[in-house]
DRENRODREN-861392 format. One record per residue (C-alpha): y, x negated, z negated. Coordinates in nm, 2 decimals. Example, Ala and Ser with C-alpha at 12.3 -4.5 7.8 and 13.67 -1.06 7.14 Angstrom:
<nodes>
       c2       c1       c3
    -0.45    -1.23    -0.78
    -0.11    -1.37    -0.71
</nodes>
This chain:
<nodes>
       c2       c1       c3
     1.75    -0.49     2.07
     1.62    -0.12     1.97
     1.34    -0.16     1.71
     1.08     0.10     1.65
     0.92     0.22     1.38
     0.65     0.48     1.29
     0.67     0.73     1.02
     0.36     0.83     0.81
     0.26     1.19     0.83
     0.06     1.47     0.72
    -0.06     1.83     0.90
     0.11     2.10     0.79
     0.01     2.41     0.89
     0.16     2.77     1.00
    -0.10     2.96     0.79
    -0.41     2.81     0.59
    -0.73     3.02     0.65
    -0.80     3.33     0.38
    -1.13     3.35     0.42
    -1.35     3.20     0.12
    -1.58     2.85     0.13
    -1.86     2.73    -0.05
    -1.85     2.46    -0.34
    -1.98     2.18    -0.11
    -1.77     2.20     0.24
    -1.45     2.22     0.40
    -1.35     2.49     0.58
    -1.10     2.38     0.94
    -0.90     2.58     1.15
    -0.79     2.44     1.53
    -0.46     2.42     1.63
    -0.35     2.34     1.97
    -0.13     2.04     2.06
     0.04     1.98     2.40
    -0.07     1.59     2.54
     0.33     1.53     2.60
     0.43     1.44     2.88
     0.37     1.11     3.08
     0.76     1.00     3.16
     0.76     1.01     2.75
     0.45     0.74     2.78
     0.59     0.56     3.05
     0.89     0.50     2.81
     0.72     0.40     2.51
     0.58     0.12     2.73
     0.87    -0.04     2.86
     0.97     0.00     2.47
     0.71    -0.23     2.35
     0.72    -0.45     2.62
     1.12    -0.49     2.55
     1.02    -0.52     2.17
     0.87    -0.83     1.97
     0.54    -0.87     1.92
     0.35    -0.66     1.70
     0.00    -0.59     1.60
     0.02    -0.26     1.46
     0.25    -0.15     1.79
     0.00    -0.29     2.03
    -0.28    -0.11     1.80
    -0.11     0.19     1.87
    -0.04     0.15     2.24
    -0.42     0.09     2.35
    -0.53     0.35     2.12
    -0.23     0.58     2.31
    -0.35     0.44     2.64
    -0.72     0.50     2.62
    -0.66     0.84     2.45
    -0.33     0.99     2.60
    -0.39     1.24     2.92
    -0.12     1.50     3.01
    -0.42     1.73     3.10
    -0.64     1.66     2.79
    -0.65     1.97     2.54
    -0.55     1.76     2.17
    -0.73     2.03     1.96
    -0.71     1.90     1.53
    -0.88     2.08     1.26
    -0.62     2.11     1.00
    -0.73     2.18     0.62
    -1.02     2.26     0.41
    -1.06     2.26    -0.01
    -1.28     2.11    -0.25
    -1.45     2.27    -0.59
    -1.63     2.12    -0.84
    -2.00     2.18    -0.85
    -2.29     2.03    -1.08
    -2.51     1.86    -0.80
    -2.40     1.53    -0.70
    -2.42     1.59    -0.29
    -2.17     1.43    -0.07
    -1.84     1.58     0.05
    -1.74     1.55     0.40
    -1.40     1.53     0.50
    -1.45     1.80     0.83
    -1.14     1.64     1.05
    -1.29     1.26     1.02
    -1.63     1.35     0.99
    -1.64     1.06     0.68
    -1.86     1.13     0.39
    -1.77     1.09     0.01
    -2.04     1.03    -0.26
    -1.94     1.33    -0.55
    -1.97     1.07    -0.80
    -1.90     0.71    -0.80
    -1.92     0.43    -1.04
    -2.15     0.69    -1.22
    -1.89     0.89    -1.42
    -1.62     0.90    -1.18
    -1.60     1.22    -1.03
    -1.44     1.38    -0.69
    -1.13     1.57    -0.71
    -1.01     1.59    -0.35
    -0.97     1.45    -0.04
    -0.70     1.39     0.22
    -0.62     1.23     0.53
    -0.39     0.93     0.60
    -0.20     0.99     0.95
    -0.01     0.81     1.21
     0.22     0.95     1.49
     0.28     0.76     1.78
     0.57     0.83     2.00
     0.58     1.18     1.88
     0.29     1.22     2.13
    -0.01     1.19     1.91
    -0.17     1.18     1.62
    -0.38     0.89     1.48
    -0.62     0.94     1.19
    -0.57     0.61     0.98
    -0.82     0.65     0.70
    -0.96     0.95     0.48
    -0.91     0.87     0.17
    -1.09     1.05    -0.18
    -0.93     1.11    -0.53
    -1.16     1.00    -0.84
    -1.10     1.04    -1.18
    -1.32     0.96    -1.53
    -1.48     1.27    -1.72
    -1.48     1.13    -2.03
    -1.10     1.00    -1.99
    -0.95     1.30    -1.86
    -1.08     1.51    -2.17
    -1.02     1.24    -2.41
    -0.61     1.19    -2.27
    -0.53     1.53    -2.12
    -0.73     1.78    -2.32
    -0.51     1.79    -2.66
    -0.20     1.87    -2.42
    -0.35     2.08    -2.18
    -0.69     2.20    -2.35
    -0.48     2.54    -2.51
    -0.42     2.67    -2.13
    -0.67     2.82    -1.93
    -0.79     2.72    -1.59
    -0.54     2.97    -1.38
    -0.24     2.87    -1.61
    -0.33     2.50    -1.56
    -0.37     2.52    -1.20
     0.00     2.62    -1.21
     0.14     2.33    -1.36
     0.25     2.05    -1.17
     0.28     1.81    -1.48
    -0.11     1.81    -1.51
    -0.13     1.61    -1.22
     0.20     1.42    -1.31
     0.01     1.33    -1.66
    -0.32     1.23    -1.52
    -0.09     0.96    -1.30
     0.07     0.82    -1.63
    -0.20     0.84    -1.84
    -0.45     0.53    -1.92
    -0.70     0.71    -1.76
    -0.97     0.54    -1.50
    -0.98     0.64    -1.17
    -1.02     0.57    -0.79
    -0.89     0.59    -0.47
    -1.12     0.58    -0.23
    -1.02     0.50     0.15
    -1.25     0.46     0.44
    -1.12     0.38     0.75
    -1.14     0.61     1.07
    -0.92     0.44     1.30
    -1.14     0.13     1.47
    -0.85    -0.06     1.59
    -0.64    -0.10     1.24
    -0.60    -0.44     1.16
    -0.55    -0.60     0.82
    -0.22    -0.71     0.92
    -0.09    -0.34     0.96
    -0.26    -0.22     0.61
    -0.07    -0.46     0.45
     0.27    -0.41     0.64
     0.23     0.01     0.55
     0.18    -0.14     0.22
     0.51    -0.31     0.21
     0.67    -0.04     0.27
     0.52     0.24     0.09
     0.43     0.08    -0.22
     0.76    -0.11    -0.24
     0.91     0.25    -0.20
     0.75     0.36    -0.46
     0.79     0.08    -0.73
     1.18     0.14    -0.63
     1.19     0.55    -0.66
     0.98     0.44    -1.04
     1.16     0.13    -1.17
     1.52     0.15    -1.00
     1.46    -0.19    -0.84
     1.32    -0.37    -0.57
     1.03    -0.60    -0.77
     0.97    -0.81    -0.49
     0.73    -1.00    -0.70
     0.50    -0.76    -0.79
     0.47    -0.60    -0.46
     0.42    -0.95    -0.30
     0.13    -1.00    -0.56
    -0.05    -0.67    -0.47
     0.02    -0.73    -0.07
    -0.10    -1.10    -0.06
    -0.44    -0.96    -0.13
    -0.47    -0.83     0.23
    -0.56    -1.14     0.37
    -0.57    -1.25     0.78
    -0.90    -1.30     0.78
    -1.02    -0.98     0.63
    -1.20    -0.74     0.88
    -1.14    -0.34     0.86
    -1.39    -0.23     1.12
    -1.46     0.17     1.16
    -1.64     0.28     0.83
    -1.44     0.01     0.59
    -1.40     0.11     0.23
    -1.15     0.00     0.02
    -1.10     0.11    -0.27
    -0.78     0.09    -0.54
    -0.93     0.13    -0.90
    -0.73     0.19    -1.21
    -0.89     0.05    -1.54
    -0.79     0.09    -1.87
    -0.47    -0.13    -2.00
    -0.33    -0.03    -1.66
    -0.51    -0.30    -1.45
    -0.55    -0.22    -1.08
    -0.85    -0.32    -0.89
    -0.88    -0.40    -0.49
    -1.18    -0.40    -0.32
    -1.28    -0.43     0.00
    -1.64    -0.35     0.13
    -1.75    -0.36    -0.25
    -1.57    -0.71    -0.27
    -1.33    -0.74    -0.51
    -0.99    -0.92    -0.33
    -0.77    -0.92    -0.71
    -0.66    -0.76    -1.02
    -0.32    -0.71    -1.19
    -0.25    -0.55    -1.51
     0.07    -0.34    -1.41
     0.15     0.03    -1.54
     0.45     0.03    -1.26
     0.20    -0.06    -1.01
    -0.08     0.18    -1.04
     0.21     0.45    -1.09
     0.28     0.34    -0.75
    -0.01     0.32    -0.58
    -0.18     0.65    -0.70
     0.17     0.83    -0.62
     0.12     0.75    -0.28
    -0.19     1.00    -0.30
    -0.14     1.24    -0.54
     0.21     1.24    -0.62
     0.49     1.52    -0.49
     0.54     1.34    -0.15
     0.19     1.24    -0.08
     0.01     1.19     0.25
    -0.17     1.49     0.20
    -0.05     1.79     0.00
    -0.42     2.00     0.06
    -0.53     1.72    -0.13
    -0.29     1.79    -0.44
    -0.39     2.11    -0.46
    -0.74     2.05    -0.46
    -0.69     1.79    -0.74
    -0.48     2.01    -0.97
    -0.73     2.28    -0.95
    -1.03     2.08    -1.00
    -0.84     1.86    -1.25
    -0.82     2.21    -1.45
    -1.15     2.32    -1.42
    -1.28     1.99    -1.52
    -1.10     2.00    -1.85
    -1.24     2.34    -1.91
    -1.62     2.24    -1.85
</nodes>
């Protein structure tokens, strides 16, 4: 019996816009997408139907249904940057339309933000959640600035290892992600979490660590609702302890360096969801160490 499965992936596209943006917004550009064709649908039904039951697949395969039309111009704003700025106004992410607070937990501050996405079939995209970067002021300057203080903001903005040591460093931060797509279950977060995160702790430790991953993963309960709008948020403290929370609930806490590693990888690292988003942190990370 043929399984399926569905990679994660991110835009990528022909040639970023040149022209300049303000401080406060993201700039898009449209690209257009052929709606496939509807023999390719008509097979990825008798798929699933031939397939065991699954609630991310039958997720995917009402949101394909009510969405898919081999008429129906599939138009996607594609990337946009963030900069620093002194007010404390919120960012929009243009593609989702969701709105980040420039500051959170009152010293945390926004260094960019990304966009989780699905394909389905090959046929379209879905946008899973937009997620933001956050990272501690006084941390950052207190762990990165004797290393990196001597350079100067275009010489740090060219070195990947910046972003490399803000990931290994006990510094606080946060990922924020708020959830676009109004059909995701808690069942499938947790399943994409299985798989990504036990990558992860594999490509870092050399080693499957079942245990650990099954700790982080068991805090995705059944009974937890993800409606559109749904924040959760992955927090980093010191001593390497990872937060979950979930509408401002906190699910559990474990203290592992490994872990975290993992997790903020995942959004920042050198195959992340979202590579706009690395570039934005980098260059922000460097100006922020320079203010």
């Amino acid at each position: 019996m043929a399984s399926l499965r569905f990679p994660f992936l991110f835009s990528q596209p022909q040639n970023p816009p040149s022209s300049a943006t303000s401080s406060r917004s993201f700039s898009t550009v449209a690209a257009l997408s052929s709606g496939g064709s509807v023999v390719a649908a008509a097979g990825a039904i008798i798929a699933i139907t031939q397939s065991p039951k699954n609630p991310f697949l039958e997720n995917a395969m009402n949101f394909l249904l009510s969405n898919f039309s081999p008429n129906k111009n599939n138009s996607s704003p594609l990337w946009g940057s963030i900069s620093l700025a002194d007010n404390s106004a919120p960012v929009t992410e243009s593609r989702t339309g969701m709105s980040f607070p420039s500051i959170l937990k009152d010293n945390q501050r926004l260094l960019g933000i990304g966009l989780r996405k699905k394909t389905v079939f090959g046929l379209k995209n879905i946008d899973v959640y937009a997620y933001g970067v956050y990272v501690d002021d006084g941390d950052v300057k207190q762990c990165l600035a004797e290393k990196h203080g001597e350079h100067s903001v275009s010489e740090l903005k060219q070195k990947e290892e910046l972003r490399n040591h803000l990931m290994e460093s006990d510094i606080r931060m946060t990922v924020r992600l708020q959830i676009v797509y109004g059909r995701l279950s808690i069942h499938s977060v947790r399943s994409a979490f299985e798989e990504s995160v036990g990558t992860r702790l594999h490509k870092f430790a050399g080693n499957d660590n079942k245990e650990l991953l099954e700790r982080f993963t068991s805090q995705f309960k059944d009974d937890i609702k993800i409606p559109q709008g749904s924040i959760i948020e992955l927090s980093r403290d010191h001593e390497y302890i990872l937060h979950t929370t979930i509408d401002g609930k906190e699910v559990g806490s474990i203290q592992s360096k490994l872990l975290c590693r993992s997790i903020l990888d995942l959004y920042i690292g050198d195959e992340s969801f979202d590579r706009k988003a690395n570039e934005d942190v980098e260059s922000n990370l460097a100006s922020l160490l320079h203010k």
